[in-house]
C-alpha positions in Angstrom: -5.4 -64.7 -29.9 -2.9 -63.5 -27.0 0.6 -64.5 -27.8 2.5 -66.0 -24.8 6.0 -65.2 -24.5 8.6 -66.9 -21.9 11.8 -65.7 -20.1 14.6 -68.2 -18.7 15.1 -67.2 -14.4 18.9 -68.4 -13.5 18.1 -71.2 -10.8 18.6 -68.4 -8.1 15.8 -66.1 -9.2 13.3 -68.5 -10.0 14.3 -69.5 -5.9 13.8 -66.0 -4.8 10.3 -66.0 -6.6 9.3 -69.5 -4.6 10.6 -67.6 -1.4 7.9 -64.5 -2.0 5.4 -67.0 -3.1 5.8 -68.7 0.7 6.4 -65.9 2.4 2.6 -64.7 1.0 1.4 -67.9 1.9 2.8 -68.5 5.2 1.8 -64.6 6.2 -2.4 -65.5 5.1 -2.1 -68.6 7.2 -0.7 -66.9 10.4 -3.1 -64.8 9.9 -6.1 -67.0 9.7 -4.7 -69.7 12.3 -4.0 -66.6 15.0 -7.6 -65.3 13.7 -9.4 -68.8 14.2 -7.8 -70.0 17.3 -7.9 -66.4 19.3 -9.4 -63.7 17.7 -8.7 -60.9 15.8 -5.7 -58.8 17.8 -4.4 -55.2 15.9 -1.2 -56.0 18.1 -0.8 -59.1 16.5 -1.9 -58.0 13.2 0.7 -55.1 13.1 3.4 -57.1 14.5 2.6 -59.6 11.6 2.8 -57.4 9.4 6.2 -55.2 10.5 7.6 -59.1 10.4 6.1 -59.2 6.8 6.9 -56.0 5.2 11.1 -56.9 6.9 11.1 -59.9 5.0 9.4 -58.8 1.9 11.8 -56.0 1.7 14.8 -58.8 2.1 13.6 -60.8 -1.1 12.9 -57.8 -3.3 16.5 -56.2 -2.9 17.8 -59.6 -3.6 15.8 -60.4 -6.3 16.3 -56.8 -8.1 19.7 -57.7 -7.6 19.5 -60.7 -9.2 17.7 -59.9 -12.1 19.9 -56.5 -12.4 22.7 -59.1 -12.4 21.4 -61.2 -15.1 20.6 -58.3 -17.2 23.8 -56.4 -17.4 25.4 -60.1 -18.0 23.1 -60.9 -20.8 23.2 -57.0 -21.9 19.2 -56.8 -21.4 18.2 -54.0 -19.6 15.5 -54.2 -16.6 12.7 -51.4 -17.1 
């Protein structure tokens, strides 16, 4: 039997996790709408995903800072 273990996310973390989750599904449905309504376009695509990768890279620093935050508050360390 697998044992299921939880961690508590400070209200801003568990934000910055809803925000990557959105940006993913925002991104695929771009994508598909674009896709569906004009055709594939590598233009598009790569400017879609230069717009992606930007804002990807905005959550992630912010949420490793977060969570490093957290951490060295509650004197866990963040492998």
């Amino acid at each position: 039997m697998t044992e299921i273990k939880t961690i508590t996310l400070c209200k801003e973390t568990a934000e910055l996790f809803d925000c990557k989750k959105k940006l993913d599904e925002c991104f695929n449905t771009l994508g598909k709408v674009h896709e569906t309504l004009l055709g594939y376009d590598k233009a598009f695509e790569d400017s879609l995903d230069n717009a992606y990768i930007a804002m990807n890279d905005v959550i992630m620093h912010l949420l490793s800072e977060q969570i490093d935050t957290n951490s060295t508050e509650s004197n866990y360390k963040v492998i």
